[in-house]
C-alpha positions in Angstrom: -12.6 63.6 44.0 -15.7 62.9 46.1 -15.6 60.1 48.2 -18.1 57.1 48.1 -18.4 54.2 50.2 -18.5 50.6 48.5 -20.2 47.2 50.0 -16.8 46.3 51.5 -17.0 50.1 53.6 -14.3 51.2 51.2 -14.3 54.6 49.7 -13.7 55.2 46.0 -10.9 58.0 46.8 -9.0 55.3 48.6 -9.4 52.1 45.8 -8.2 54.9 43.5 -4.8 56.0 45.5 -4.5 52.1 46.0 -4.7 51.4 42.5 -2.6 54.3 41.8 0.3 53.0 43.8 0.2 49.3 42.3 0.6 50.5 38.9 3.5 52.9 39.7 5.5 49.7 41.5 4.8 47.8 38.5 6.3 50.5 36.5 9.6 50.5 38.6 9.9 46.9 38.6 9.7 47.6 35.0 12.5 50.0 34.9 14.7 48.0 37.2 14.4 45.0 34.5 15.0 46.8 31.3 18.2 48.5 33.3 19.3 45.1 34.4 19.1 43.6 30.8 21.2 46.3 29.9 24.1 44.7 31.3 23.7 41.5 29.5 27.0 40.0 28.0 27.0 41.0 24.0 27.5 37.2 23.6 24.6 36.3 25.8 22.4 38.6 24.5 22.5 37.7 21.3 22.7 33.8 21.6 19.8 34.7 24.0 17.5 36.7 20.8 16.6 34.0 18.5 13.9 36.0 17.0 15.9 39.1 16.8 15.2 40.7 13.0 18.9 41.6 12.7 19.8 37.9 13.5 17.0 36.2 12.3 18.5 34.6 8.7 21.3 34.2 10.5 19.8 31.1 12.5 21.5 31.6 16.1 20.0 28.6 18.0 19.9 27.7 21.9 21.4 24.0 23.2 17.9 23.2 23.8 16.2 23.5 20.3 19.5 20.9 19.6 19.3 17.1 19.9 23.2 16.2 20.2 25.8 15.1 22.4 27.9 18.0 24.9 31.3 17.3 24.7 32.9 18.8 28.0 36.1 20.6 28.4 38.7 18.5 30.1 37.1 15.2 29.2 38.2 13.2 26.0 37.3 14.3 22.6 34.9 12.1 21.1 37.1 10.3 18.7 36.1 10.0 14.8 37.5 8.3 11.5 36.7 10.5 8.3 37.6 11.4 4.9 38.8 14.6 3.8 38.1 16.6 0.8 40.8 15.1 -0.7 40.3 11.8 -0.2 42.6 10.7 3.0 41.3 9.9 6.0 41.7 10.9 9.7 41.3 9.8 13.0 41.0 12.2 15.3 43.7 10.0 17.7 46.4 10.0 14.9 46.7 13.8 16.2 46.9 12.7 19.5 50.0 14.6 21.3 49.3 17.5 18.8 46.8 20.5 19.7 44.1 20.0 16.9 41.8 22.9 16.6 37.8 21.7 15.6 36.3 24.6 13.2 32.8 24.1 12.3 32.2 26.3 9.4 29.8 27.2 7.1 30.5 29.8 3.9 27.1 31.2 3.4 26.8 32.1 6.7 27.3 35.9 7.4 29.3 35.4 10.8 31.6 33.0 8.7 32.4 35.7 6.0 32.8 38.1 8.4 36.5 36.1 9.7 36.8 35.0 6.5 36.3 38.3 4.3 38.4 39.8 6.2 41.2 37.3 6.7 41.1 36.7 10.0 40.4 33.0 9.9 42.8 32.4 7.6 45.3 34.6 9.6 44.6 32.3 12.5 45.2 29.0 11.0 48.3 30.0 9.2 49.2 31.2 12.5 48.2 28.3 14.7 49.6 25.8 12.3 52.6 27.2 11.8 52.9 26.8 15.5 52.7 22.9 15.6 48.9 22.8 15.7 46.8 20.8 13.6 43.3 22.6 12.4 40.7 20.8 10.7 37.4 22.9 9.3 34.1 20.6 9.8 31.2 21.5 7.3 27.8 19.5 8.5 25.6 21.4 6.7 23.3 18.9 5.2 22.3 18.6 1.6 19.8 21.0 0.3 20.9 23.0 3.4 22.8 26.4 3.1 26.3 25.8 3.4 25.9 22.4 1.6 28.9 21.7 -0.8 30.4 18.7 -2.5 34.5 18.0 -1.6 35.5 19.8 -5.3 33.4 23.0 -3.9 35.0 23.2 -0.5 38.7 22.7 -2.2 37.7 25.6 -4.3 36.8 27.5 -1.3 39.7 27.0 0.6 41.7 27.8 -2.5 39.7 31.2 -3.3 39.7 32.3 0.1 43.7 31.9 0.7 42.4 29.4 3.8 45.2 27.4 5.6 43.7 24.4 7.1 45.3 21.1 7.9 42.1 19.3 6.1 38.6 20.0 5.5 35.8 17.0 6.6 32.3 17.1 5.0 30.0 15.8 7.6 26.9 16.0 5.5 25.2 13.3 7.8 26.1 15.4 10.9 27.5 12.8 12.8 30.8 14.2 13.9 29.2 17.7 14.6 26.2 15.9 16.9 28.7 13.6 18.6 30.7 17.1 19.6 27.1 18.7 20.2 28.5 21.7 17.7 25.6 24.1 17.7 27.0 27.2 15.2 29.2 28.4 12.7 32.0 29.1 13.7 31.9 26.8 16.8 35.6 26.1 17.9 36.6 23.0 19.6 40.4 23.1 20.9 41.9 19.8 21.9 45.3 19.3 24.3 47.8 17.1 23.4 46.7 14.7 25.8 43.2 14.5 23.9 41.2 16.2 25.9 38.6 19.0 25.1 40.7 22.4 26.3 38.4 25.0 25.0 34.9 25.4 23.5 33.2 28.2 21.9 33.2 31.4 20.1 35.8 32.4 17.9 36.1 35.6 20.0 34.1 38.2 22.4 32.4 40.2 20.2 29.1 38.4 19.1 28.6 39.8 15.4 28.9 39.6 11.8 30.6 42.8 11.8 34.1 42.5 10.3 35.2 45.8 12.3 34.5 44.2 15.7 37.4 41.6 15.3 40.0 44.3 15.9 38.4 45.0 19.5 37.7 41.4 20.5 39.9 39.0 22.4 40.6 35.8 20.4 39.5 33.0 22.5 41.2 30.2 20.1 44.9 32.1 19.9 44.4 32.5 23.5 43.8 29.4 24.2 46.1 27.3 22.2 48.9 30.1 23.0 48.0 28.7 26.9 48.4 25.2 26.1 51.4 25.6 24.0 53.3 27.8 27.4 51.8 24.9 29.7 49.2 27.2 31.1 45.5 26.4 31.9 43.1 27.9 29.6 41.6 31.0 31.2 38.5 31.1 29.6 37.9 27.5 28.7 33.9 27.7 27.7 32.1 30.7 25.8 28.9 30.8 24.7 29.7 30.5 21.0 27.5 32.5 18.3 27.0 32.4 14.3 24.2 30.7 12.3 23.1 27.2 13.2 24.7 24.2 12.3 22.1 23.0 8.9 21.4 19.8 10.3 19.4 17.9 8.2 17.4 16.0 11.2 
């Protein structure tokens, strides 16, 4: 290349090579980023992809696009009084000195079916329950919103789907899910049997409605109820939980 000299004494050869070498360290600052997001969490990640395609109907939202409460692990769970899909009501502190498990839960979501198509959620309550703990499934989906149903719908659900809760709470108006600040479905709550929050989060590691990833992911809510129930802090007291949003109608 011949060289020319500019107005600032420059020559073109060397605005070229300068150039040259910008765009070749943005390129590696490039690399290093994409190889760095590679290590991202499978639970981060996808909480983190709200526009994902694959994800996309599936309505993962972030705890800011949410305007509710955060409960907090080892502070008291927000106390509520409601009626079940059978008519009787609960108050959260009539369970107190019990471990109550919080599922929030929606059928028409695809991460739901995926624990319960497979039996896993059911497996887990029968499980749970039968070992003293009290589980109550929470649907706030609002009406006109997916995962809407009346208390005769849900009863059929639970019955057609072999499901083991203790009771099952329509929270159509979403107050109970907004005072917990639950953000998906599944979203697990676990309370100790002093009425504090223990644990909060996913159902397990393995962020996806994939029914053949719950063999190879570690079950946050056996492990930690199992924890409470041995006396044992909860390892891994908050995960990011993931699933469709909770159908909040405002």
């Amino acid at each position: 290349m011949k060289a020319t000299k500019s107005l600032l004494g420059i020559t073109t050869t060397g605005l070229f090579l300068a150039l040259t070498a910008q765009i070749g360290a943005i390129s590696n600052a490039g690399n290093l980023l994409n190889t760095e997001n590679k290590n991202v969490s499978p639970i981060t990640h996808i909480a983190a992809s709200n526009t994902s395609p694959a994800y996309s109907s599936a309505g993962i939202q972030s705890s800011s696009e949410i305007k509710v409460a955060a409960a907090s692990v080892n502070k008291a769970a927000p106390n509520f009084v409601a009626v079940d899909t059978n008519g009787k009501t609960h108050r959260l502190t009539d369970f107190k000195g019990k471990i109550v498990v919080l599922e929030w839960t929606n059928n028409e979501c695809p991460f739901v079916r995926k624990h319960y198509g497979s039996g896993n959620m059911q497996k887990l309550q029968k499980e749970l329950t039968g070992k003293g703990a009290v589980w109550i499934s929470i649907i706030s989906s609002a009406p006109g919103m997916q995962g809407y149903v009346s208390a005769s719908q849900a009863n059929e659900l639970t019955k057609s789907r072999n499901a083991a809760p203790t009771a099952v709470i329509l929270d159509p108006e979403g107050k109970i899910g907004k005072q917990y600040g639950a953000r998906t479905t599944p979203h697990i709550f676990v309370i100790g049997t002093d009425g504090n929050i223990k644990y909060m989060g996913a159902i397990d590691s393995i962020a996806s409605p994939d029914p053949a990833d719950i063999a190879k992911a570690d079950n946050y809510v056996r492990d930690a109820v199992n924890s409470l129930i041995s006396g044992k802090p909860v390892a891994n007291s908050v995960t990011q939980p993931y699933g469709c949003s909770v159908k909040y109608g405002s």
